[in-house]
N, C-alpha and C positions, 0 to 999 in steps of 0.2 A: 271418396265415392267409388262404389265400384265399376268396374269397367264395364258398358254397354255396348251391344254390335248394332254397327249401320250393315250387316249383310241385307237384309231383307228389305234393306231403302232403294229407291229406284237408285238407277247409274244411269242417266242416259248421255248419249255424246247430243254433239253440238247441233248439228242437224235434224235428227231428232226432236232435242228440244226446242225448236224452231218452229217444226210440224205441229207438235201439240198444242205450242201457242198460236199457231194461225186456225187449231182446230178449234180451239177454245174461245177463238176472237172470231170467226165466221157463225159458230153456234149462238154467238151471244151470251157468255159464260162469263159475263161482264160484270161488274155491279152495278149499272144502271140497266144492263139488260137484268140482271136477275130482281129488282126492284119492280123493273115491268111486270114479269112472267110470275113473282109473289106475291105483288101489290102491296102496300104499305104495312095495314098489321099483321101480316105472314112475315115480312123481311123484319119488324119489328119484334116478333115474337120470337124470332130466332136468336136476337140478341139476350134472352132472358134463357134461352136455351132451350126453349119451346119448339117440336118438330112438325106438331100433327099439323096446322097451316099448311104451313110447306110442303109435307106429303102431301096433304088434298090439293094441292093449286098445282104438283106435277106426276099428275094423272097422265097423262098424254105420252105421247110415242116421239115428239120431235125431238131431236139435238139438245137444246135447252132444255127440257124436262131429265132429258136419260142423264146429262152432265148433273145435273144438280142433284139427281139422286145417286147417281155415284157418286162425285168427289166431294161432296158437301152433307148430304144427309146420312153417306155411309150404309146404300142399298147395296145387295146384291140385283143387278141388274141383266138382263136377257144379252146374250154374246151379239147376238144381232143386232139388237138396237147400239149397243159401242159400235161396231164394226160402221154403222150410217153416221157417227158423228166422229168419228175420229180412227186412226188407224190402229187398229185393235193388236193386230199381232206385235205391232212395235211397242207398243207401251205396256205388252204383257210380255216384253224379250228385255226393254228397260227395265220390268218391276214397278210401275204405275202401277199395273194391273196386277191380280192373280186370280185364279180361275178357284171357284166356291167350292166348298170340300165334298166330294163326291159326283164332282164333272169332271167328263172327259176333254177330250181334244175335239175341237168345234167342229169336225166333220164326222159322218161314222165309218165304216168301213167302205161303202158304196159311194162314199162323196157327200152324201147326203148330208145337209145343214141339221145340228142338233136340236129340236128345239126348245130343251132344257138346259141346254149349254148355258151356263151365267158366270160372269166376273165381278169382282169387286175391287175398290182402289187400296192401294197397301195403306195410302197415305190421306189425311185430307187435305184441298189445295179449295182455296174461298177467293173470290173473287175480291179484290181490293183497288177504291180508285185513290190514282199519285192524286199531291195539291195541284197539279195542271191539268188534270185531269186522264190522268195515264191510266191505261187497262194493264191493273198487278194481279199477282195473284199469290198471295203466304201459302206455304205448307206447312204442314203442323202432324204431330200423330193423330191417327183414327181417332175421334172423340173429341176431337180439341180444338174444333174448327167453329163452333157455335157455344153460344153463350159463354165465352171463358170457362175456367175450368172446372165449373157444375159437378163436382163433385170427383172428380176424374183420378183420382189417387187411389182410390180404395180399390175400385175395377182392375187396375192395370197392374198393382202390386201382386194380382193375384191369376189373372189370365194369360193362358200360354201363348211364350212368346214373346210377351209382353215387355217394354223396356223396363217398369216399375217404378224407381227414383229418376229414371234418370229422361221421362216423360217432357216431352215439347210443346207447348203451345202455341194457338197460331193468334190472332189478333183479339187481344181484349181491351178493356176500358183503358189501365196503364195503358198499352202498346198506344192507343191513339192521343192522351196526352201527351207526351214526349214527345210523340212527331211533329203535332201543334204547336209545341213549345221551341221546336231544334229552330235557333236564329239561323236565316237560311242568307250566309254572309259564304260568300264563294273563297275556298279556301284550297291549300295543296294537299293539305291532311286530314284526314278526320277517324277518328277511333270510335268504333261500338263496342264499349264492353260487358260481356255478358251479351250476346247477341240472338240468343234461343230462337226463333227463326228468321230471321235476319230483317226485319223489318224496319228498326233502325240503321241500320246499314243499307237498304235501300233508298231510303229518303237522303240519308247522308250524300251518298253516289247523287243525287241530283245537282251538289254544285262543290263536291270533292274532288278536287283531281285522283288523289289514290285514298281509298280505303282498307284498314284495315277491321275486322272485326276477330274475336276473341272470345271462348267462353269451357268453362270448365269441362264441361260435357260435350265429349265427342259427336253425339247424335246431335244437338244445338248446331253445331259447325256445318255437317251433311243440311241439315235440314235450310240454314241459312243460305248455303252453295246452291240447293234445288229453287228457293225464295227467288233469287237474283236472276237466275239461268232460267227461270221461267217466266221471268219478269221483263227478260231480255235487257236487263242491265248488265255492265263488266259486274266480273267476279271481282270479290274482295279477296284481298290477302286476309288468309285464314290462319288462324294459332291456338291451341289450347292451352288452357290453363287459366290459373285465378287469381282474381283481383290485377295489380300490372305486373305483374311477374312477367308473363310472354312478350312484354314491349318495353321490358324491364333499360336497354341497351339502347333505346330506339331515338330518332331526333323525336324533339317535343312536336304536337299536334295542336294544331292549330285549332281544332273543335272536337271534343269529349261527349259523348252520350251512351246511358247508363240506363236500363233498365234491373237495377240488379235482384239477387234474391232477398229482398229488406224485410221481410216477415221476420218478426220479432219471435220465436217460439222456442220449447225446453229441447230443441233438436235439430238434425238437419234428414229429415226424411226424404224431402223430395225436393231436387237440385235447382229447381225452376223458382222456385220460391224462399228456401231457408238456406240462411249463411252460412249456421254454422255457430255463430259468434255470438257472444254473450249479448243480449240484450241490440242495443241498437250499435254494436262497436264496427255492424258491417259498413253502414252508412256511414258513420265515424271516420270509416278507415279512406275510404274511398275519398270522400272530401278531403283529408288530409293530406292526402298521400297528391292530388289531384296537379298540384301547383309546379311540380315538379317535372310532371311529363307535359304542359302548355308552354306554348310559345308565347310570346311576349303578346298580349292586344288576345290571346285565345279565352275560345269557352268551353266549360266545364258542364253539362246539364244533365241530372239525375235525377231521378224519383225515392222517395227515400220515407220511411216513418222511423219516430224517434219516442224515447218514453216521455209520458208528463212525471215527473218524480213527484214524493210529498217535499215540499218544502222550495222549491226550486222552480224558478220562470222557464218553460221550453225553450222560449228568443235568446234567454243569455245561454241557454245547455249547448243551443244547435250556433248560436254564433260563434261559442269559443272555438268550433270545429274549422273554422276556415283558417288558411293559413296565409302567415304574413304574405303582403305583394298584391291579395287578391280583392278585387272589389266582388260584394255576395247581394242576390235577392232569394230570400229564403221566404217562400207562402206556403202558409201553412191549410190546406182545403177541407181538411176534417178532421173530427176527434172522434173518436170511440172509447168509453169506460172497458176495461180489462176485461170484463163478461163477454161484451158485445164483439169484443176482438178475436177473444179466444173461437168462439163459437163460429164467427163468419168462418175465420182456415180450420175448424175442425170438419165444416161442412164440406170448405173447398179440398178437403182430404177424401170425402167419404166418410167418412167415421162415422156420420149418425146416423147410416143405411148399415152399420156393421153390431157386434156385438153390445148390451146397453151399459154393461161392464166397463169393458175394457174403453168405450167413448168417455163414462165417468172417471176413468182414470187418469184418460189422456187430458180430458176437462179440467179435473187439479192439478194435474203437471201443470201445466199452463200458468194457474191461478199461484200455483207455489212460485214457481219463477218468479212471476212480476211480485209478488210479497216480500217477497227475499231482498229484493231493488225497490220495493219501498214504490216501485210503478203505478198508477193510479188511472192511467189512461194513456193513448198510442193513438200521434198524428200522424196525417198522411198528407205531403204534400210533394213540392218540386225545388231542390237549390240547383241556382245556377252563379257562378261563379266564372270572373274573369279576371284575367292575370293584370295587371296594372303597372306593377312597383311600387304605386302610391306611399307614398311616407302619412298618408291620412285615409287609409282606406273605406268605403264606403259600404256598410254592412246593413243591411236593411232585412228584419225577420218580423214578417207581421203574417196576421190569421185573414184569412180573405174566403171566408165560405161562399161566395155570393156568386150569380152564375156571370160568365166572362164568354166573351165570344172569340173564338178557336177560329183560324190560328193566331200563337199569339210571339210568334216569333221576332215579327217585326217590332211590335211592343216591346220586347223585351232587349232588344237591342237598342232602342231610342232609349230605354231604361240608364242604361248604362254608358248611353252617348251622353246623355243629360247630366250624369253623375258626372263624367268628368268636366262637362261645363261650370257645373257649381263648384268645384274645388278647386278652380284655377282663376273663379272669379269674382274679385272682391266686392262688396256694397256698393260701393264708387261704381264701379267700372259696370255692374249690375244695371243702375238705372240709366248706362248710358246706349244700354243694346235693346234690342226691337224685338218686337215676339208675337208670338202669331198662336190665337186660340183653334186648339185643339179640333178637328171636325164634329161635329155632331154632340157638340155640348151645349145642353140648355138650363136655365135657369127658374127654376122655384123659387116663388115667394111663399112662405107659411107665416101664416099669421089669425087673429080673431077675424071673421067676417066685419067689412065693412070697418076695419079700423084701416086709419090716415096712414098708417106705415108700418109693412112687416114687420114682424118679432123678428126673422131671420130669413136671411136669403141660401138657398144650395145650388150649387151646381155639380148638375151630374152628366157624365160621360155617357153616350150612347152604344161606345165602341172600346175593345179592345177587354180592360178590364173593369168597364163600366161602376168606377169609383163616383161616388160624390162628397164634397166637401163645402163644408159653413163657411162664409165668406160676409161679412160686413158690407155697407152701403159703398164704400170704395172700394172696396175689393170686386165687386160686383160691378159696378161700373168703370176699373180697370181693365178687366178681364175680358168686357164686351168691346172695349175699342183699341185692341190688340189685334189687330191686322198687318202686323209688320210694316207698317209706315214710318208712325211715330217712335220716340225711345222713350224708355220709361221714364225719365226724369220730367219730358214733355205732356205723356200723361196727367203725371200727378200735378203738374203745375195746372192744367186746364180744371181738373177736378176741382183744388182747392180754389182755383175761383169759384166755380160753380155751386161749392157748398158755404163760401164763404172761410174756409180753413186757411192756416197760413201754408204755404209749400212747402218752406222749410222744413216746418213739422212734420211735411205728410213725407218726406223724401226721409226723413230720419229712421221712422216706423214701420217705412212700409216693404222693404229690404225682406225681411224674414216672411212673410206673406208670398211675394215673388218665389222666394224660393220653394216654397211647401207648392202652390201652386205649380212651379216647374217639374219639383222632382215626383208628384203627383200626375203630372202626365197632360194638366189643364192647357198650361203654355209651354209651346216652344220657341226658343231663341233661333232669331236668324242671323245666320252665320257669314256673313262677308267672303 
């Protein structure tokens, strides 16, 4: 890649950026404040990357209007209206600001106020709330602060000034899975790699003692160092470079989070998004490579798309990628056929606002590549991975398109608290522990109207990643008197009187049930 300059990025010191944040936090520059001041389908349509909403609702002259159309909507705004919500000469001596091309100096020769004097932000900065509800705020380049990145490649490869590949974004659809997903297990280390504006590395820093983040693109790094220091978090230890090369040396990390550039495409145009690497060998590389920089008991959690080959299960492609030692939950959230792939990042380039030519060219590139690999379609989902040693590791790749309620971090850590409960504990020893149903699971009966007894019973989860599973007459009323009292073996004996069964039988059978149940999320084991 070639090299990009942060000259024209703010710099500000410490104080400073202190000021702006209490400017930002007095105005209401918040995102519960700017939900107010947009109201729902304006702050909604901004996620689609829709502006005119939002212009019309900040009409007005107060502090919250003049902020959101400067740092957010990317206005040239009146030097006077800054100057009422925030200390104007400092953030244009940082580089926040810069004053609109053919304004002077906000006074005129008499002293006298301009009153065509206007500024604009260098950078965008979006208001973002933490999971405790903290007032954040990401920076990102001009354009990249709404609706993800709507097209934002093709403008900036070609606008003076412009970074071009080496373009930052500030909080999109990825960025807020991943954070949903980071098990928030308090730890000493935690690594962001690939960091673009540091947004996982903010959420990390909530119960990281030191953080590092890392990313190939020098402007990523700047842009993550302004994220944090305006967020009023510590600074992370900052590194360039790619994939773990820069932490190549380093003790292992006890938590891994990864939004990296996974787009599968015939190139590496634009830094933020393309690897580089043949097909999906980026994601490849990262999981593999993953085991090596964890501490014993750490996690590993990335976002990642992999190809569908002809001939070949995606579950068995993406499972071979984990490496011995590690326990894996690999979900898989959506598929797109090769068309429909190509087309979303030739948009998210710009390309289809550019010449019709050179779009259909870039369109076959695309369709050639994945032909050539025999590709057929490209998932998109999240692995996460944790170190074990296991001599029977627990590898679980399933498709789960179905919506899940965020966050899911703690989910995902009982996930794998559970895993190793079940591989350390035998059948026997199974029905002699107690377990306690899940919150907010209920039960369905489907069946004919008016017939004496279900065809089948489901229980479905209400919370977390709102699975349901078919469960029998005993399985179903196992599962409802699972209150951590009794043990399973005491269960099934009450049962099989109840149905007339002998015990024996039912304590033989019913072992594998238990445990689908368990590693499914229904029951939990209580732990002595």
């Amino acid at each position: 890649m070639a090299r990009v300059s942060t000259d024209a990025l703010p710099e500000p010191t410490t104080e400073s950026t202190r000021r702006l944040r209490e400017a930002l936090t007095a105005a209401g520059f918040t995102a519960d404040g700017l939900l107010d001041l947009l109201g729902a389908p304006a702050y909604a349509a901004l996620a689609r990357g829709e502006t005119v909403p939002a212009l019309r609702a900040t009409r007005g002259e107060g502090p919250l209007e003049t902020l959101t159309r400067l740092f957010l909507l990317q206005q040239a705004v009146p030097y006077r209206s800054v100057r009422a919500a925030l200390k104007a000469d400092e953030a244009l001596a940082d580089r926040w600001l810069e004053r609109t091309p053919g304004s002077g100096a906000p006074q005129d020769a008499e002293g006298t106020e301009a009153a065509e004097e206007a500024v604009r932000a260098t950078v965008d900065v979006r208001p973002y709330s933490g999971p405790e509800g903290q007032d954040w705020w990401v920076v990102s380049d001009r354009g990249c602060a709404v609706g993800g990145a709507g097209g934002v490649g093709g403008p900036r490869e070609s606008g003076p000034g412009s970074p071009g590949e080496g373009v930052v974004l500030g909080v999109g659809g990825a960025s807020t899975t991943l954070a949903g997903i980071m098990v928030p297990t308090p730890v000493a280390r935690a690594l962001d790699l690939g960091t673009g504006s540091g947004i996982q590395a903010l959420h990390a820093g909530r119960f990281a003692t030191h953080v590092t983040a890392t990313d190939v693109n020098p402007r990523a790094l700047h842009f993550a160092r302004l994220t944090l220091a305006l967020s009023g978090a510590a600074e992370p230890e900052l590194r360039e470079g790619s994939l773990f090369e820069p932490v190549a040396d380093d003790e292992p990390y006890d938590l891994i989070v990864s939004n990296p550039p996974f787009v599968i495409s015939p190139g590496a145009r634009l830094t933020y998004r393309d690897g580089g690497m043949a097909g999906d060998d980026m994601c490849r590389t990262l999981v593999q490579q993953a085991a090596r920089h964890l501490a014993p008991g750490g996690y590993c959690q990335l976002l990642a798309n992999w190809e569908h080959r002809e001939g070949a299960d995606w579950r068995e492609r993406v499972s071979a990628w984990v490496p011995p030692g590690c326990d894996a939950w690999i979900v898989q959230r959506e598929v797109q056929d090769v068309t429909q792939y190509a087309e979303l990042w030739l948009r998210d380039a710009g390309d289809h606002r550019g010449d019709p030519a050179a779009y259909a060219a870039r369109y076959d590139a695309w369709l050639e590549e994945f032909a050539a690999r025999g590709t057929k379609a490209v998932g998109f989902g999240w692995v996460t991975l944790r170190r074990t040693e296991a001599e029977r590791p627990s590898v679980l790749a399933e498709e789960w398109p179905h919506p899940v309620e965020q966050p899911l971090g703690e989910v995902i850590r009982a996930h794998f608290d559970r895993q190793d409960f079940l591989r350390r504990t035998h059948d026997g020893a199974l029905l002699e522990h107690r377990f306690l149903l899940a919150d907010e699971v209920v039960q369905e009966q489907v069946g004919a109207p008016g017939a004496e007894d279900p065809e089948y019973v489901v229980l479905r989860q209400n919370r977390g990643m709102r699975r349901a599973t078919t469960v029998d007459t005993v399985g179903a009323g196992f599962a409802g008197v699972c209150d951590g009292t009794l043990s399973a073996a005491r269960i099934l004996d009450a049962i099989g009187q109840l149905l007339g069964e002998n015990p024996a039988e039912l304590r033989a059978r019913t072992p594998e049930s238990i445990r689908l149940l368990v590693e499914q999320g229904f029951l939990t084991p209580v732990l002595d």
